[in-house]
C-alpha positions as CSV (number, residue, x, y, z in Angstrom):
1,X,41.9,-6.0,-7.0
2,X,41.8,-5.3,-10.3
3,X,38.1,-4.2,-12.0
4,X,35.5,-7.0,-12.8
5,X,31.9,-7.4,-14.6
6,X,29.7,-7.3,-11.8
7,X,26.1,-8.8,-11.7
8,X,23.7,-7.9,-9.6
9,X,19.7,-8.8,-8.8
10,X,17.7,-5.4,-8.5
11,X,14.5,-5.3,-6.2
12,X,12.2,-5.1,-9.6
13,X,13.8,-8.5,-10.4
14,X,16.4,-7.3,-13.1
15,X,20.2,-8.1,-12.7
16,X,21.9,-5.1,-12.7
17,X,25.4,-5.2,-14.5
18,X,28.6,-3.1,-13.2
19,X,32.2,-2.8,-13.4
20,X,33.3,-2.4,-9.9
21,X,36.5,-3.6,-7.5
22,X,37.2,-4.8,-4.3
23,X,39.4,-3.1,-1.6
24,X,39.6,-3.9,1.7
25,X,37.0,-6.2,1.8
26,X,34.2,-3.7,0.2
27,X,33.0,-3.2,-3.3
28,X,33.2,0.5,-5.2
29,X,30.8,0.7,-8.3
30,X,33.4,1.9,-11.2
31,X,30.4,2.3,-13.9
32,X,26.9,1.1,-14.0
33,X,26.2,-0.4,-17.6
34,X,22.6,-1.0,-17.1
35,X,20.1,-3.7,-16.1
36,X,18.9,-6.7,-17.6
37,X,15.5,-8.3,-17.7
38,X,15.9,-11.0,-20.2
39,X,19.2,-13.9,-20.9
40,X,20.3,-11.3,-23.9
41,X,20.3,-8.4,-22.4
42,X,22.2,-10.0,-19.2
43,X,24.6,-11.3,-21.9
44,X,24.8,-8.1,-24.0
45,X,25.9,-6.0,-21.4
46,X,28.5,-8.4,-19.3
47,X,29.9,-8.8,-22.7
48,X,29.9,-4.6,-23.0
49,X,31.7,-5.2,-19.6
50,X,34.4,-7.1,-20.6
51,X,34.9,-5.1,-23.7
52,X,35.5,-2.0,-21.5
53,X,37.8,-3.9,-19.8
54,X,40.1,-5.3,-22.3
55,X,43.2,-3.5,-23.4
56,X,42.3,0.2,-25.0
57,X,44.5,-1.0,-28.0
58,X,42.8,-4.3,-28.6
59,X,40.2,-3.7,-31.5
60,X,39.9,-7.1,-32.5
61,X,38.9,-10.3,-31.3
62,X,41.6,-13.1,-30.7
63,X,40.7,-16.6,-31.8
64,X,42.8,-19.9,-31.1
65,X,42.3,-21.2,-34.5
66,X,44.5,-19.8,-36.9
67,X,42.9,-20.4,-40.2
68,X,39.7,-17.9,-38.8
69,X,39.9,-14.4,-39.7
70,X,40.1,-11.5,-37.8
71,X,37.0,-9.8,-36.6
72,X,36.3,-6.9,-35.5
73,X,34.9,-5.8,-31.4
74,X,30.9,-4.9,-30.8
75,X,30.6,-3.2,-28.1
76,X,27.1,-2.1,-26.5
77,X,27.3,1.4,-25.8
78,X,23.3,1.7,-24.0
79,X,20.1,0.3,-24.5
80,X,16.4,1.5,-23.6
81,X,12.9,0.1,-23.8
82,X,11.9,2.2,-26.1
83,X,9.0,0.6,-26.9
84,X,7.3,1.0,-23.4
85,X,8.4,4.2,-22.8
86,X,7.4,5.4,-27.0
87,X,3.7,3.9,-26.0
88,X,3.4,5.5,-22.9
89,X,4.9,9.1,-24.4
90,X,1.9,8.6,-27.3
91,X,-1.1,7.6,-24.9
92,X,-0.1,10.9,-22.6
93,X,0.3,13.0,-25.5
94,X,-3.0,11.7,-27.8
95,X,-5.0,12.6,-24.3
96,X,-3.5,16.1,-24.0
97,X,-1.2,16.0,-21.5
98,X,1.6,17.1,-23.0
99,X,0.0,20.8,-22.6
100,X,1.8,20.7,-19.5
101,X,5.5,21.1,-20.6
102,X,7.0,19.9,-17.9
103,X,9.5,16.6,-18.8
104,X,10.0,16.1,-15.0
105,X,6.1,15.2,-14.6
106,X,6.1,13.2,-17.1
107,X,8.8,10.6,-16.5
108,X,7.1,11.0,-12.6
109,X,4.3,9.5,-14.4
110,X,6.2,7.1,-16.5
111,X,7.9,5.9,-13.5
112,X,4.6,5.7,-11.8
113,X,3.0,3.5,-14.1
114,X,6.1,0.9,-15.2
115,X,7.1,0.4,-11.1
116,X,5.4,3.0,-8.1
117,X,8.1,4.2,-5.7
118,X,9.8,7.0,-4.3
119,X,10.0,10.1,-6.1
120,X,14.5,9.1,-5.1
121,X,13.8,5.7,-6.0
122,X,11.8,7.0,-9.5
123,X,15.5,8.0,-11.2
124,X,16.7,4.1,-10.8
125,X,13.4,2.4,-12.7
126,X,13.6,5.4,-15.1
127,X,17.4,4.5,-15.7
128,X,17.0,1.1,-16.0
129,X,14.6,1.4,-18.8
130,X,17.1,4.0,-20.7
131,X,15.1,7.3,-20.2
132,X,17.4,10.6,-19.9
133,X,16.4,10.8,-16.5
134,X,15.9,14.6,-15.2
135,X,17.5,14.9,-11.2
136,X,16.2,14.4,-8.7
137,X,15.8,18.1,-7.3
138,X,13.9,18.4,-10.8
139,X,11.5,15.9,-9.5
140,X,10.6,17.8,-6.4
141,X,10.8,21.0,-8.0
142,X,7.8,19.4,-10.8
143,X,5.8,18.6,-7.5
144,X,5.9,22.5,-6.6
145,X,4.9,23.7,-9.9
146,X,2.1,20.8,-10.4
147,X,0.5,22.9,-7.4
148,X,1.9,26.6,-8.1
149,X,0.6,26.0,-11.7
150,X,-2.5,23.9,-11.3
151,X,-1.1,20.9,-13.1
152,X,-4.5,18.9,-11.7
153,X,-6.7,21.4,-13.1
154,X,-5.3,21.2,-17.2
155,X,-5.2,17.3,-16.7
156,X,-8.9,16.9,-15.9
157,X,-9.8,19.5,-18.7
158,X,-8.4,17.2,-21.2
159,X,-10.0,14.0,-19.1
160,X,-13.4,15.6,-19.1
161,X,-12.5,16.3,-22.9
162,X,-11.7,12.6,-23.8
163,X,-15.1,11.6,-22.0
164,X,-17.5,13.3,-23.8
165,X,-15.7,12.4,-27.0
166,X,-15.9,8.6,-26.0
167,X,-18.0,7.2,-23.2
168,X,-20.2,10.6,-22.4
169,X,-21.0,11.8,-18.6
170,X,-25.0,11.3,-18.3
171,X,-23.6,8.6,-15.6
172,X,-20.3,9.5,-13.3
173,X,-19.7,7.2,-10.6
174,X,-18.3,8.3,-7.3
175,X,-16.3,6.3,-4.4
176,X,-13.6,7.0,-1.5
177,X,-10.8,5.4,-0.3
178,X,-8.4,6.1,2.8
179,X,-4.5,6.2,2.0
180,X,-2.2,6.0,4.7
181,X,1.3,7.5,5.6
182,X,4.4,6.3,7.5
183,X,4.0,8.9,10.2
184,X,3.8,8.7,14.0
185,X,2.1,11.8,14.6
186,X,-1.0,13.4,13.2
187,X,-1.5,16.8,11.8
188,X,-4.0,19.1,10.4
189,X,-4.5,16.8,7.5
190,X,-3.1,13.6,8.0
191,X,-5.3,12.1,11.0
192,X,-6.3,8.7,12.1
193,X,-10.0,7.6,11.4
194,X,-12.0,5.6,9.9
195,X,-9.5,2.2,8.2
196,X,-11.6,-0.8,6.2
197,X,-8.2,-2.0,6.6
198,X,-8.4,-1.7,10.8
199,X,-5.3,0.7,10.5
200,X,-4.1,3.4,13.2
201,X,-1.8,4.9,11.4
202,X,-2.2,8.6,10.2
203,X,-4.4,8.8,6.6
204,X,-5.9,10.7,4.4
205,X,-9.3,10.5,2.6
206,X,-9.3,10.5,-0.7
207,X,-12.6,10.8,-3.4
208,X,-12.5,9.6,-6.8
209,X,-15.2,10.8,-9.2
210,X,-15.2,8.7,-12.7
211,X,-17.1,8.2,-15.9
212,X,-18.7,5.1,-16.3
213,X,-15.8,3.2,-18.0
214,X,-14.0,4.1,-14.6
215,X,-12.2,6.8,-16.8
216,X,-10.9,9.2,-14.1
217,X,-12.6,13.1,-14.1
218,X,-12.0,14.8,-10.4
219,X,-10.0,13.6,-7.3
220,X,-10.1,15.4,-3.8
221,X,-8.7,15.3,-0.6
222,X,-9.7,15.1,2.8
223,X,-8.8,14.7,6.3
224,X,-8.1,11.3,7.3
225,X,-10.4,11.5,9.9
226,X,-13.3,13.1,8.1
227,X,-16.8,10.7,7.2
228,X,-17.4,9.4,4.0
229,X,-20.2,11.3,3.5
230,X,-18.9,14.7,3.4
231,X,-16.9,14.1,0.6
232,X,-19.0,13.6,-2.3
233,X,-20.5,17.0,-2.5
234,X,-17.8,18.9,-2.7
235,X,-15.8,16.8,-5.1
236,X,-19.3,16.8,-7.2
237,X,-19.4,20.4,-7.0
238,X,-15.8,20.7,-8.1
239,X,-16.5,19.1,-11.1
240,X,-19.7,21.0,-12.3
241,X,-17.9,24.2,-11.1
242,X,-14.6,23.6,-13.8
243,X,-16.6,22.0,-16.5
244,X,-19.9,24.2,-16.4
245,X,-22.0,20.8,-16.4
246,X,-25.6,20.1,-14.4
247,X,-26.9,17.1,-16.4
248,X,-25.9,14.6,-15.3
249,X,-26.5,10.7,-12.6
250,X,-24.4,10.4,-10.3
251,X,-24.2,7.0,-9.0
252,X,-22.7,6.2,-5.3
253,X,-22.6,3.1,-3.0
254,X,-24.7,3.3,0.5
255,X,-21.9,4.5,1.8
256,X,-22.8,8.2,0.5
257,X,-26.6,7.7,1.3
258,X,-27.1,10.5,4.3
259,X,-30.5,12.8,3.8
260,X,-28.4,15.7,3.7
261,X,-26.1,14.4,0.9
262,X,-29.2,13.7,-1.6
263,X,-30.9,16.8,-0.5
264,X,-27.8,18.6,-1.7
265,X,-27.6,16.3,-4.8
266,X,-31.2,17.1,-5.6
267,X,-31.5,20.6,-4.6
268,X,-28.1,21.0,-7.1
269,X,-30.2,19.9,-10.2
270,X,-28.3,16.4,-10.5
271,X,-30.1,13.1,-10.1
272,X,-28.2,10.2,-8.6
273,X,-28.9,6.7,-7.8
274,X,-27.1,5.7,-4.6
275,X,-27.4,2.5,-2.5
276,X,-30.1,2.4,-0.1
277,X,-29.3,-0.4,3.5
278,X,-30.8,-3.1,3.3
279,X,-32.2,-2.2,7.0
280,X,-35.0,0.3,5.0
281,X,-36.7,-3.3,3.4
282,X,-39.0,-4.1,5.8
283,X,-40.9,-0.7,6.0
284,X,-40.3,0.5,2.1
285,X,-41.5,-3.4,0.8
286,X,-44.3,-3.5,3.7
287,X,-47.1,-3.6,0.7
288,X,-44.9,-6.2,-1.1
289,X,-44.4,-8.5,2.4
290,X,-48.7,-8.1,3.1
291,X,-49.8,-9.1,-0.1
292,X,-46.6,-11.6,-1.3
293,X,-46.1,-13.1,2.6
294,X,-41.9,-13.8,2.1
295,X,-41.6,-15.8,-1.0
296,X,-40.3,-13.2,-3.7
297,X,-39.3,-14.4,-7.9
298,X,-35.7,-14.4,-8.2
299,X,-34.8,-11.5,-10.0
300,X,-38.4,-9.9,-9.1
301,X,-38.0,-6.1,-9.1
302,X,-40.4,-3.8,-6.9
303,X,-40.5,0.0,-8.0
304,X,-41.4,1.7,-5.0
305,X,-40.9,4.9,-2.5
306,X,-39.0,5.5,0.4
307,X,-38.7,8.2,2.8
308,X,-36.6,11.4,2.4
309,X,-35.6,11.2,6.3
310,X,-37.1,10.3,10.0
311,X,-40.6,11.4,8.2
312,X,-42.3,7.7,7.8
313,X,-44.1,6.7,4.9
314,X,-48.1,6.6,5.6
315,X,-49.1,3.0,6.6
316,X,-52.8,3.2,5.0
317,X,-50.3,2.2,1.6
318,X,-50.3,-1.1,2.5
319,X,-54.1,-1.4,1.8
320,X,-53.7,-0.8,-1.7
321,X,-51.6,-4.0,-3.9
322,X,-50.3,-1.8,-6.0
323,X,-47.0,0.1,-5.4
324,X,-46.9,3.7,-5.5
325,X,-45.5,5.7,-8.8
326,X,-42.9,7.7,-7.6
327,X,-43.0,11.6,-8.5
328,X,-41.5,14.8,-6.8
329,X,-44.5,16.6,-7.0
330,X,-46.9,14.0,-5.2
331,X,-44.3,12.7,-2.6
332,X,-42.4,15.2,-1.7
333,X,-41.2,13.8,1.4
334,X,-40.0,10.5,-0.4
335,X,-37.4,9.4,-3.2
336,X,-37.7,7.0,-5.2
337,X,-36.3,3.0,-4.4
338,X,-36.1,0.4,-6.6
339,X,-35.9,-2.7,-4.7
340,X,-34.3,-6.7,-6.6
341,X,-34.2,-9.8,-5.2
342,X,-31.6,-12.6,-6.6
343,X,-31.4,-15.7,-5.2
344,X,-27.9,-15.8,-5.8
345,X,-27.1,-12.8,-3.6
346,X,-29.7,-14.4,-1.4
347,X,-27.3,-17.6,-0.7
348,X,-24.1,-15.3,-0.1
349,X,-26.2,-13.2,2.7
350,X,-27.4,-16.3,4.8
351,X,-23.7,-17.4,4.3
352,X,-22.4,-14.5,5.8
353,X,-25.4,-14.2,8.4
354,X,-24.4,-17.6,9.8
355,X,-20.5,-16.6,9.9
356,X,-21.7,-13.9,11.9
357,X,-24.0,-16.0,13.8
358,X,-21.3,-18.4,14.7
359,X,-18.7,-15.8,15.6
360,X,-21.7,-14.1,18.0
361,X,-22.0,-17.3,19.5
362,X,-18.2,-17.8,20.4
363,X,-18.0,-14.9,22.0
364,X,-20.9,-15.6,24.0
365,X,-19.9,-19.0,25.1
366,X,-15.5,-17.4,25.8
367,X,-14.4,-18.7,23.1
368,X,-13.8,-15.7,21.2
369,X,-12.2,-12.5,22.6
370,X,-15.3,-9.8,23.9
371,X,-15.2,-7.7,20.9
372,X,-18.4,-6.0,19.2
373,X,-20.2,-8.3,16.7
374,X,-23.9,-8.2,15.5
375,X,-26.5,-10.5,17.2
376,X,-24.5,-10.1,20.9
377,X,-26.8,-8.8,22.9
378,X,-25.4,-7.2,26.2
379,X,-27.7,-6.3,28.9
380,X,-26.4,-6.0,32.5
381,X,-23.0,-7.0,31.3
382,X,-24.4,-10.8,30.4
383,X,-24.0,-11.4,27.1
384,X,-27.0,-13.2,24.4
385,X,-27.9,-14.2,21.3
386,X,-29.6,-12.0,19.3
387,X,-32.3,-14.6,18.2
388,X,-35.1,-11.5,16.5
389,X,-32.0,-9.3,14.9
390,X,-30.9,-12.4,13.1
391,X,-34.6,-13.7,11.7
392,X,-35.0,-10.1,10.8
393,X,-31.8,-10.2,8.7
394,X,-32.2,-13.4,7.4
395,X,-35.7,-12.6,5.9
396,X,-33.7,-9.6,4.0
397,X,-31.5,-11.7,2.7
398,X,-31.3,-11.7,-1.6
399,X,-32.9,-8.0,-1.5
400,X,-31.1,-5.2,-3.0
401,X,-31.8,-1.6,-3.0
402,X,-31.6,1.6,-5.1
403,X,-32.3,4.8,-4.3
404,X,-33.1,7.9,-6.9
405,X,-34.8,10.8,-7.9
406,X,-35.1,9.9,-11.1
407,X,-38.9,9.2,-12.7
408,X,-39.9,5.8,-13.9
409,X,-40.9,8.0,-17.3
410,X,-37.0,8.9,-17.7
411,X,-35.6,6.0,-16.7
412,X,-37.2,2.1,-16.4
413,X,-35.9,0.2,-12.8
414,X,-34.0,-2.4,-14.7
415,X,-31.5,0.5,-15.9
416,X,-31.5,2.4,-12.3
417,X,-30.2,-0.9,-10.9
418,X,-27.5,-1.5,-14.3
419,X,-26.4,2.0,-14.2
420,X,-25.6,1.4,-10.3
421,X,-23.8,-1.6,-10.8
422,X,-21.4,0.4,-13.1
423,X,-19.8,1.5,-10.1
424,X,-17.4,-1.7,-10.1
425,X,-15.6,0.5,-12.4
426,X,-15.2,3.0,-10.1
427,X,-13.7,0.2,-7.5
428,X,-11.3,-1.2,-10.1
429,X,-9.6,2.3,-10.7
430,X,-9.7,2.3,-7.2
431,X,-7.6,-0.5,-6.6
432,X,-5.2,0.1,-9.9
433,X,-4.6,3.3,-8.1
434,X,-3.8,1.3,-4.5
435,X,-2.1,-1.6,-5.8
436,X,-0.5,-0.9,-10.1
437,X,-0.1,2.5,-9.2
438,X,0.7,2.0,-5.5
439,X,-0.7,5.7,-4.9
440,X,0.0,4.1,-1.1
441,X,1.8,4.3,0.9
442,X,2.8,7.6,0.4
443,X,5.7,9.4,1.8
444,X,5.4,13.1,1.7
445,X,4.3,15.4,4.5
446,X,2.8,18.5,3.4
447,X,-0.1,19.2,2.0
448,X,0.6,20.6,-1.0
449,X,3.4,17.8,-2.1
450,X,0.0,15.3,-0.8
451,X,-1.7,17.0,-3.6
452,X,0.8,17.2,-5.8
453,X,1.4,13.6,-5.2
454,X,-2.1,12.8,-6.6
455,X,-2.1,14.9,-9.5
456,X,0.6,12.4,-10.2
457,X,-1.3,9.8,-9.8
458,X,-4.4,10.8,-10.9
459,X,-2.7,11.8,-14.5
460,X,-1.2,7.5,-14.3
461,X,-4.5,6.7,-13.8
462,X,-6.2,8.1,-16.9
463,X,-3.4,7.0,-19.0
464,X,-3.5,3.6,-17.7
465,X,-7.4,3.4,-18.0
466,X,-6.7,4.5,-21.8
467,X,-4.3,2.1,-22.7
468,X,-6.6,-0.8,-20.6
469,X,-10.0,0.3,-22.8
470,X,-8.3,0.0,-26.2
471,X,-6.1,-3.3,-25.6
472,X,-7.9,-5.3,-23.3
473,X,-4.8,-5.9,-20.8
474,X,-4.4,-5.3,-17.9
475,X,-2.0,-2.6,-16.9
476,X,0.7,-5.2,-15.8
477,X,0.0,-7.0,-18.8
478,X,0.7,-4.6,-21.1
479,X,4.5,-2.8,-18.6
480,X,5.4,-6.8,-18.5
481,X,5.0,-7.4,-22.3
482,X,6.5,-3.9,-23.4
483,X,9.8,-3.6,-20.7
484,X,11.4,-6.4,-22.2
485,X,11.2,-5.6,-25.8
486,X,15.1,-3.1,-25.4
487,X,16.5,-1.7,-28.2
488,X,20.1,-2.1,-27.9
489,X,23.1,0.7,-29.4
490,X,26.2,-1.0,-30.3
491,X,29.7,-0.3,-32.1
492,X,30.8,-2.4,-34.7
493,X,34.1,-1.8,-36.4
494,X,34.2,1.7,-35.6
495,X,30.0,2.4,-36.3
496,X,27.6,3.1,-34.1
497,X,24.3,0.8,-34.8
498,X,21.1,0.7,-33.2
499,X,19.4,-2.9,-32.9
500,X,16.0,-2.8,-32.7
501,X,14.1,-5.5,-30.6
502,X,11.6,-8.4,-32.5
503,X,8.4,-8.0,-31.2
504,X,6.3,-10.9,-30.6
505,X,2.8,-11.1,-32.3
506,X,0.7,-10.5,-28.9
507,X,2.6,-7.1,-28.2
508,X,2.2,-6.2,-32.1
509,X,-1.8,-6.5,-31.9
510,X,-1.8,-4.9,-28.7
511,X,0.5,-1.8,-30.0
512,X,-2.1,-1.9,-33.3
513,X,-4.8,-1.7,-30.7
514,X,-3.5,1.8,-29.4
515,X,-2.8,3.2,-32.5
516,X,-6.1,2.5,-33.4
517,X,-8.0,3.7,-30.0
């Protein structure tokens, strides 16, 4: 069968355009022309098809009419979007990056940011947007030098460079995630544990340490199976260790709150703010509950103490109305708690308490499978309803606390609780870096391609978070306005001509907005 113009839809949701034939029932690829994301770029390049295909000698155009004149063939020789790929080039190279002189990183993070996949699959998205794409063996050879080299440690330099220049670090927020692998088997780094997600499969642990405009500054890695709570000091420590830097808040949810962990904080110079269980109320608000019974002011804010560990606060407090001024000197077996009740949160805790309540109660009464849930009480295999566990948590309910060694004088409870809220920043980065930049799942084996992997993505991260801060879009806003927008080469009567692509007024503003930033 002679050779045809062949399209093709690609799993990004381009049509992919080929000259290929047909023999013996299979088709053989002849040439890939390129892919298509919009009707004129589909109609450019199956007319660059056909042109290939007509006879070598042809140069013109026949028309049926005979009055019309001869004109002469266009062909499309290639076409890139060169406006994506321009920006992205600019943002990496305005923060620094391009210290590393190593093309093959980049287009890894190019490719990472416009469509995460394989390191193989990388060389496809990077063709179809017109990059001269570097092989493939160059890829995994930029892996090894991003860890022979220290490519992770000249990337946060210039992060921790573009922070204090812009946002500042008196606050870094701090958060872990868990990424997992397609693996059957464990190993000394890769281990089952811990899954929000109620996974089994082999993970890793992975700590993100950000400014407060969730601009990236350290990443670590851990063993999949190790606790939350080991992972923040040495990740903190990192950072003051490359960067020379003890003043600074360092904000983390109550997942991080251990007495070891703030000890460590504190003992390191730093002051932090970290979310305290709302389990500690009753005895750190047992003044506040004597003298206020349980009604409480929506938005009502109670500056109080709490202890350091299984040490318990003296009960005579409770005599006295007013709450005690923290200080290190005159409680030294205490921190610091800043305690808020909202109404609002109040209504979505007694919402959840009753789904709870209710899901107790099938599995009391058979309806629900005999799994643990709070408020069934099991004693002598029979099974009960929790009735003081749940009155207990429902008088808690609106009440919010925040722990900290840092005195009233320095800063006021209403900032302690905004700085802490801050940390949704830390939680979107986290889930650009799970679901734009897909860090998961990821496919490599060793350790040192795992952590080359995340230099990777930790590098997409900081670029993406730049171009988010000074446009306003989000990340897939700004790949799905930019891709389209090709620039397409074509010869005309014997020239080659470059055609550049009209850009709408959105993407103009939005590429004025970087320039500016």
């Amino acid at each position: 069968m002679s050779p045809f113009v062949r399209k093709v839809p690609t799993a990004s949701g381009a049509t992919a355009v080929q000259i290929a034939d047909k023999t013996g029932g299979k088709y053989r690829i002849v040439e890939h022309l390129g892919s298509a994301h919009t009707p004129e770029d589909l109609a450019a390049l199956v007319e660059a098809g056909k042109a290939k295909l007509r006879d070598p000698g042809q140069a013109t155009l026949d028309f049926d009419i005979a009055d019309k004149p001869r004109v002469a063939s266009a062909v499309v020789k290639s076409s890139r979007s060169g406006l994506l790929i321009d920006t992205i080039r600019t943002v990496y190279e305005r923060l620094g990056f391009d210290v590393i002189d190593d093309e093959a990183f980049f287009q890894l993070v190019a490719a990472r940011l416009v469509e995460p996949t394989s390191k193989s699959d990388s060389v496809r998205v990077l063709d179809e947007l017109g990059v001269e794409v570097v092989h493939r063996n160059t890829f995994l050879n930029s892996l090894v030098r991003a860890k022979e080299r220290d490519y992770r440690a000249q990337i946060a330099e210039k992060c921790f460079a573009h922070s204090v220049a812009t946002t500042g670090i008196s606050l870094l927020l701090y958060d872990v995630t868990t990424l997992y692998f397609e693996a059957e088997k464990e190993d000394a780094l890769r281990q089952v544990g811990y899954s929000k997600e109620r996974r089994v499969d082999p993970q890793i642990v992975v700590g993100l340490l950000v400014d407060r405009t969730g601009f990236p500054l350290e990443i670590g890695c851990f063993e999949g199976s190790k606790a939350e709570t080991h992972t923040i000091i040495p990740v903190i420590k990192a950072f003051q260790e490359r960067h020379h830097v003890t003043d600074m808040v360092v904000a983390a949810d109550a997942g991080m709150l251990s007495a070891k962990n703030l000890k460590e904080l504190d003992d390191a110079g730093l002051r932090f703010i970290v979310g305290s269980r709302q389990t500690k109320a009753p005895h750190d608000l047992a003044t506040h509950f004597r003298w206020n019974g349980e009604y409480t002011d929506d938005g009502q804010i109670i500056d109080t103490i709490t202890p350091k560990g299984v040490k318990r606060l003296d009960p005579e407090r409770v005599k006295k109305r007013r709450e005690p001024v923290w200080s290190a000197e005159e409680h030294p077996d205490a921190w610091r708690v800043v305690w808020q009740y909202r109404r609002k949160r109040a209504m979505r805790d007694e919402q959840t308490l009753n789904l709870q309540r209710n899901r107790a109660l099938a599995i009391i009464d058979g309806e629900k499978p005999a799994k643990k849930a709070r408020f069934v009480k099991v004693t002598d295999e029979e099974k009960a309803f929790d009735e003081k566990a749940y009155e207990r948590a429902m008088k808690l309910t609106g009440f919010k606390g925040y722990v900290t060694n840092i005195p009233v004088e320095t800063m006021p409870a209403a900032e302690v609780i905004g700085s802490y809220h801050d940390l949704w920043h830390v939680e979107q980065s986290f889930r650009m870096s799970k679901t734009d930049l897909r860090a998961r799942p990821i496919f490599h084996r060793k350790r040192d391609a795992i952590e080359a992997h995340l230099t990777v993505v930790f590098t997409a991260l900081a670029v993406s978070r730049f171009m988010q801060a000074a446009t306003g879009a989000s990340l897939k806003k700004i790949i799905t306005s930019l891709r389209p927008l090709r620039e397409f080469t074509g010869r005309v009567g014997g020239q080659d001509i470059t055609f550049t692509p009209e850009v709408p007024e959105a993407v103009e503003n939005m590429l004025k907005a970087l320039e500016k930033s």
